[in-house]
C-alpha positions in Angstrom: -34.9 11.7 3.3 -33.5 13.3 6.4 -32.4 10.4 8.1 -29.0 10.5 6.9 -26.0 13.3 8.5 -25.0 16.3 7.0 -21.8 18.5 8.1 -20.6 16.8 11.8 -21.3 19.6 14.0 -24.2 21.6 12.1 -26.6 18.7 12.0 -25.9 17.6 16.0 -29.0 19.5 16.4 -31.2 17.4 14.2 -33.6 15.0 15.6 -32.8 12.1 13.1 -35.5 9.3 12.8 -33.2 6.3 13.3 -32.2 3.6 15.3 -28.6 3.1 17.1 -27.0 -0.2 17.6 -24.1 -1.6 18.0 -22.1 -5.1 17.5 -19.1 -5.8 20.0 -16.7 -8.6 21.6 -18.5 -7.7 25.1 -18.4 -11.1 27.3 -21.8 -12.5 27.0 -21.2 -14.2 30.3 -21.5 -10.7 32.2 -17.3 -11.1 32.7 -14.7 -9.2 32.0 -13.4 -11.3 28.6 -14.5 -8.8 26.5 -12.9 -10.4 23.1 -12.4 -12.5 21.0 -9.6 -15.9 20.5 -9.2 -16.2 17.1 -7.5 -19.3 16.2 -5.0 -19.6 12.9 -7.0 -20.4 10.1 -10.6 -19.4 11.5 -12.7 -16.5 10.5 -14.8 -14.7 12.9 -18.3 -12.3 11.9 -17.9 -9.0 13.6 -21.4 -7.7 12.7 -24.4 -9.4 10.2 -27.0 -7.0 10.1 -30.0 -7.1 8.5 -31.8 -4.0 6.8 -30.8 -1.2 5.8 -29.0 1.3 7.4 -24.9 3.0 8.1 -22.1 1.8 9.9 -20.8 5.2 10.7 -17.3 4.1 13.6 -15.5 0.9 13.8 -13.0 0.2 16.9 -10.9 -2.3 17.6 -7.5 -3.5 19.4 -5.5 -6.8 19.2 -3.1 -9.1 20.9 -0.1 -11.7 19.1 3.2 -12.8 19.8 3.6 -13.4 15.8 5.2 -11.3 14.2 3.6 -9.6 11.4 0.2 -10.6 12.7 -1.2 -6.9 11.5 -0.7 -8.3 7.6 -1.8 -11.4 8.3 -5.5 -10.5 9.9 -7.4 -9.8 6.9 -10.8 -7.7 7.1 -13.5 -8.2 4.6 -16.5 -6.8 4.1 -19.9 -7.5 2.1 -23.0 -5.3 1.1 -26.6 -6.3 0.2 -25.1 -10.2 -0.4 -23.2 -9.1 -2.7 -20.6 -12.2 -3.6 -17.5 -10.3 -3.8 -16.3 -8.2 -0.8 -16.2 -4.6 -1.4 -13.5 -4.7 1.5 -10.2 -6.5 1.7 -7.3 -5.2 3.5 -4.9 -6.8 6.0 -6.0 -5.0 9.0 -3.4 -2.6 10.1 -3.1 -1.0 6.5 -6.7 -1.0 6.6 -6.7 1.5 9.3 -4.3 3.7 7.6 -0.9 2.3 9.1 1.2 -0.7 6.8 4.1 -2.3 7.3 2.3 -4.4 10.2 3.4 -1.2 12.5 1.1 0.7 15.0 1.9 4.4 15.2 -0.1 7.0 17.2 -1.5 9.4 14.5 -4.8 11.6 13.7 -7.2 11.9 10.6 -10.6 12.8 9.8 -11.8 8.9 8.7 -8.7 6.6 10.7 -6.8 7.1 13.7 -4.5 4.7 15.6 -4.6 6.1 19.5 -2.6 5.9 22.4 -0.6 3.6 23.9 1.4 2.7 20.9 -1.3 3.0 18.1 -2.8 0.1 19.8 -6.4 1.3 19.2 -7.1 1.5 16.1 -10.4 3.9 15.0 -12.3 4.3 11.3 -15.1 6.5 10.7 -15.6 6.2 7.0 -19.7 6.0 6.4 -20.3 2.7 5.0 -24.0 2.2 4.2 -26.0 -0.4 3.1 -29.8 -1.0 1.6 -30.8 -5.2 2.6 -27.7 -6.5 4.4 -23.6 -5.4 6.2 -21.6 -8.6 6.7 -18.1 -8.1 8.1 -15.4 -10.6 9.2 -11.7 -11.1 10.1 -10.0 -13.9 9.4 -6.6 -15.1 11.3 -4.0 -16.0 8.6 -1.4 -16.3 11.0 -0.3 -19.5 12.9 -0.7 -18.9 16.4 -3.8 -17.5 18.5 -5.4 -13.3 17.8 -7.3 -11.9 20.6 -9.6 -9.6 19.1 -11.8 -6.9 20.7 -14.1 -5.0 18.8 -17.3 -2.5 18.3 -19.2 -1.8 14.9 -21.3 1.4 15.9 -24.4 1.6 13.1 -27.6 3.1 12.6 -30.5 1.8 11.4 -32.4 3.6 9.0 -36.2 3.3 6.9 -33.8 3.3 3.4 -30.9 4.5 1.8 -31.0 7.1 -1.2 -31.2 6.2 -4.5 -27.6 8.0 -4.9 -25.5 6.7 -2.2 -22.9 4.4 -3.4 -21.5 1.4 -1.4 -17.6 2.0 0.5 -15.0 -0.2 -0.8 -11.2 -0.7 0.6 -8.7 -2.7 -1.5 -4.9 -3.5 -0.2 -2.0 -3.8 -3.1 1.7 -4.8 -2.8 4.8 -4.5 -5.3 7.3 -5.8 -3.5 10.2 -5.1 -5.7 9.0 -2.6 -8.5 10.6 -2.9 -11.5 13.1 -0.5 -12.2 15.9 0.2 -14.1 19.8 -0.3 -12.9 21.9 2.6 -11.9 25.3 1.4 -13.0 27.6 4.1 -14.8 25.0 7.2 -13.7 25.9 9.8 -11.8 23.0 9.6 -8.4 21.6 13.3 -10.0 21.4 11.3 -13.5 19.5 8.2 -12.1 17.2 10.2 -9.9 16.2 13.0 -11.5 16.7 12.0 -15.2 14.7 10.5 -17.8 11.3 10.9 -18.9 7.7 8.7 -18.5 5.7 9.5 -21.3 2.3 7.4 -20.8 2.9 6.5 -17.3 2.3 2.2 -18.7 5.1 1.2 -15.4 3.3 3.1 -12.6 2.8 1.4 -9.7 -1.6 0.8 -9.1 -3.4 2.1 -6.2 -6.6 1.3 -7.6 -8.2 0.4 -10.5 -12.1 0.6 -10.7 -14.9 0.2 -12.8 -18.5 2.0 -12.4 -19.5 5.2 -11.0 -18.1 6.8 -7.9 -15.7 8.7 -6.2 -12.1 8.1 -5.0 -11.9 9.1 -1.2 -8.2 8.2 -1.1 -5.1 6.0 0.2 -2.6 5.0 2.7 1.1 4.0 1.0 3.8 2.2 2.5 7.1 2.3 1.2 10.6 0.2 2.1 13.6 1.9 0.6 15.3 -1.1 -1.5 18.1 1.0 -2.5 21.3 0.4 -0.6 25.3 0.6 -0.1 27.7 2.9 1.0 27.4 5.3 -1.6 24.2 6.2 0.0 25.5 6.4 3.3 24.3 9.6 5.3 27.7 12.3 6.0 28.7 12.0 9.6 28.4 15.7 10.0 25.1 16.8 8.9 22.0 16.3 10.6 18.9 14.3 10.3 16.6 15.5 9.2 17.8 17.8 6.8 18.1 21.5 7.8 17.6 23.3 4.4 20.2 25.6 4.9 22.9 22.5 5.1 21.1 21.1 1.7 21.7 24.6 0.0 25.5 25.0 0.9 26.3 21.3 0.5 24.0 20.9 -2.5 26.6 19.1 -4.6 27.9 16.8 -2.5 24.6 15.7 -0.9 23.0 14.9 -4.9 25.5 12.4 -4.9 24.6 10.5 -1.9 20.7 11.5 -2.4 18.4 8.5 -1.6 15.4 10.1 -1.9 12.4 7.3 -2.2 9.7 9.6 -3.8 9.9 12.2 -7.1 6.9 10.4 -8.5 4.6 12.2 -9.9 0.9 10.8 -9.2 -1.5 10.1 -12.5 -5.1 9.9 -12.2 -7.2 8.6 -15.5 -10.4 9.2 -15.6 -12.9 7.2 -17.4 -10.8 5.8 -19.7 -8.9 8.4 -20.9 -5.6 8.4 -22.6 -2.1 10.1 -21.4 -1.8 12.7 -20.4 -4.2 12.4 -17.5 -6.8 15.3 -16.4 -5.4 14.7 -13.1 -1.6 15.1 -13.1 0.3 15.5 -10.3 4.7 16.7 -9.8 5.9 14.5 -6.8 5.1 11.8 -4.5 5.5 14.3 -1.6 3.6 16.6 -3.0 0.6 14.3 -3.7 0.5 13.6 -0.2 0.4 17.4 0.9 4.2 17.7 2.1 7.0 19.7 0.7 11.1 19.4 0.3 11.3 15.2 0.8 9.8 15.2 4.4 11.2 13.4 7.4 9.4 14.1 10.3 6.3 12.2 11.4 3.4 14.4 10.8 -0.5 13.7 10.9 -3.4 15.9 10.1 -7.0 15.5 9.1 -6.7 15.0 5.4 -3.1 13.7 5.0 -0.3 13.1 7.0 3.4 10.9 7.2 2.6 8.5 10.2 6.4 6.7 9.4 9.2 8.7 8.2 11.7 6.4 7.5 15.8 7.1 8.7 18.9 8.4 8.0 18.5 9.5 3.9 14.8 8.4 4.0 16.3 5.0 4.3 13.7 2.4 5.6 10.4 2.1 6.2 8.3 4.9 5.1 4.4 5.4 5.5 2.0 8.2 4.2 -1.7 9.3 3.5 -3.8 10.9 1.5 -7.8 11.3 1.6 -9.9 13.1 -0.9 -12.2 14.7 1.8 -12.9 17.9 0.5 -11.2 16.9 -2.8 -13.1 13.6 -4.1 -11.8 12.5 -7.4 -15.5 11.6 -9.1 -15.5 9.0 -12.1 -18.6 8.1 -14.2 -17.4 4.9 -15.9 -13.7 4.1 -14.8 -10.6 5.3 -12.4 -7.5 4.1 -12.6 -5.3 5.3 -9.8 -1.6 5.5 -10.5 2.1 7.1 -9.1 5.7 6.6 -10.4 8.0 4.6 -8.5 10.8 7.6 -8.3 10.9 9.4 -10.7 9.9 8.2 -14.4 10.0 4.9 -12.8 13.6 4.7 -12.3 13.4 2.9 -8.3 13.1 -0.7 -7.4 11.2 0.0 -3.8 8.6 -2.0 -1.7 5.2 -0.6 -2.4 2.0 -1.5 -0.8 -1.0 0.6 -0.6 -5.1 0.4 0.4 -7.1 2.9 -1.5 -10.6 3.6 -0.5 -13.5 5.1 -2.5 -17.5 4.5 -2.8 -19.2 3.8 -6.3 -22.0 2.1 -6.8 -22.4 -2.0 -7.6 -21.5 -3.9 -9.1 -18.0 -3.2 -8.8 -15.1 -4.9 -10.5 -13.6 -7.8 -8.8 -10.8 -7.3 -6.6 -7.1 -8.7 -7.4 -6.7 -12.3 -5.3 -5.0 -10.9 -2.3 -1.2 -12.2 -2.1 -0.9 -15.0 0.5 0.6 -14.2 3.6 3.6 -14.9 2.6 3.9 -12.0 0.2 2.4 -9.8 2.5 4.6 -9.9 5.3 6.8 -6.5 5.9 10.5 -6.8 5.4 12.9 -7.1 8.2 
């Protein structure tokens, strides 16, 4: 088949036998109300489209005087009537952002654009054979205004060997970790050891064949008190110069959220995993406990937290270039701090494609549970 698109720019060329259409708030009246009222409780369809074909860019932007109203919105998402969504995210971390905060930053699949991350952008493929049913569903308790496209094509079939896009949102609001009472902040951080990995915190655990196209993570530093205060005299971020000739006195004020090493099992298999990784930062392509917001195609720190990485942290990670394939099972994991030591806020959305069925998702916490910190 030659319907579908190779590499972005190389196939522009191509005359592709398909058909373009789109689904959208636009006011059918011919005004300018171009969206949406959602009222608490109700669930609106964005697109129901019959056939078979690719949703290839999804837009949208939003309006609530609730607060939190980005983790109560919840997107799902069905292929060929299936009876378990293969998406289901509160929307802002759905578009690579958590916390229910909008930032301006830049990847290959999700963006959040200008003014204030208010525009929120995924291009993630998402095809489908018979049937694509998406809706969002206002968990809140006051009004959403909601404007939207879903830009698809239509298409004679879909290959044998494409598999279906799925999007799943997790939250461990207070990982369990161990007390640091009588350690030195060196001992607690950096000590121990995680043989089997049992304690990790989940990003995703699938079963089936597919690939593992990434994750956002969102992070609240849990770990407080003076003793972590940042010195008056030293700047933020961290110059590395001041971290080597203060190197001693800084370990002992060191609040560092990450040192987790990532742990990929594949299929089933046993510790250690074929896919081990040495650090949550490095997972997520930075270097040196990062601090500055940062965004590029394939990875990127879109909230860096404060003072000692204290906070609200946010990151991603896709698997672009990179997929992690699986033939039977993947279970996605990192340490929270090193060998599990930290007691932080954790939520994450992986995404990945595989072919159905898939493995039911986790009953998504109610709103309650999702709602960011103060």
């Amino acid at each position: 088949m030659t319907a579908f698109k190779g590499s972005p720019l190389g196939e522009l060329p191509r005359i592709r036998n398909v058909r373009t259409r789109r689904e959208s708030s636009w006011d059918r009246t011919g005004g300018n109300n171009d969206f949406k009222r959602i009222q608490p409780g109700e669930t609106i369809t964005l697109a129901d489209i019959e056939g078979s074909g690719c949703i290839n860019h999804i837009w949208c932007t939003h309006a609530s005087p609730e607060p939190g109203y980005l983790r109560r919105t919840v997107l799902r998402a069905w292929w060929d009537g299936e009876s378990e969504p293969s998406v289901e995210s509160p929307l802002g971390d759905f578009f690579g952002v958590g916390h229910a905060q909008m930032v301006d930053f830049v990847s290959l699949p999700l963006q959040m654009s200008p003014t204030g991350g208010r525009g929120f952008n995924c291009f993630f493929p998402m095809p489908f054979s018979k049937r694509a049913h998406l809706e969002v569903t206002n968990e809140g308790n006051v009004e959403l205004v909601l404007y939207y496209y879903v830009d698809y094509e239509l298409h004679e079939g879909i290959p044998d060997d494409f598999g279906r896009f799925h999007a799943q949102w997790r939250r461990e609001s207070f990982t369990e970790g161990i007390s640091d009472r009588g350690m030195s902040n060196p001992e607690f951080e950096f000590g121990g050891t995680n043989i089997g990995g049992a304690a990790n915190y989940v990003i995703l655990e699938a079963e089936g064949q597919g690939h593992y196209v990434g994750c956002n993570m969102s992070i609240q530093n849990m770990r407080e008190g003076s003793r972590f205060s940042w010195p008056d005299e030293l700047s933020w971020p961290l110059r590395m110069e001041e971290l080597e000739t203060r190197r001693e006195a800084l370990m002992e004020c060191f609040n560092w959220y990450g040192e987790g090493d990532d742990m990929i099992f594949i299929d089933g298999e046993e510790w250690p995993p074929s896919l081990h990784g040495t650090g949550t930062e490095d997972y997520f392509n930075t270097a040196y406990c990062p601090a500055v917001q940062y965004s590029a195609p394939y990875h990127g720190l879109t909230i860096p937290g404060g003072p000692n990485w204290s906070d609200k942290i946010a990151l991603y990670r896709f698997h672009i270039e990179d997929p992690i394939h699986f033939q039977k099972s993947i279970r996605v994991t990192i340490e929270h701090g090193h060998a599990n030591r930290r007691s932080d806020d954790l939520a994450s959305t992986a995404y990945w494609y595989q072919v159905e069925p898939h493995k039911p998702f986790p009953a998504l916490l109610p709103v309650a549970e999702r709602l960011p910190r103060d």
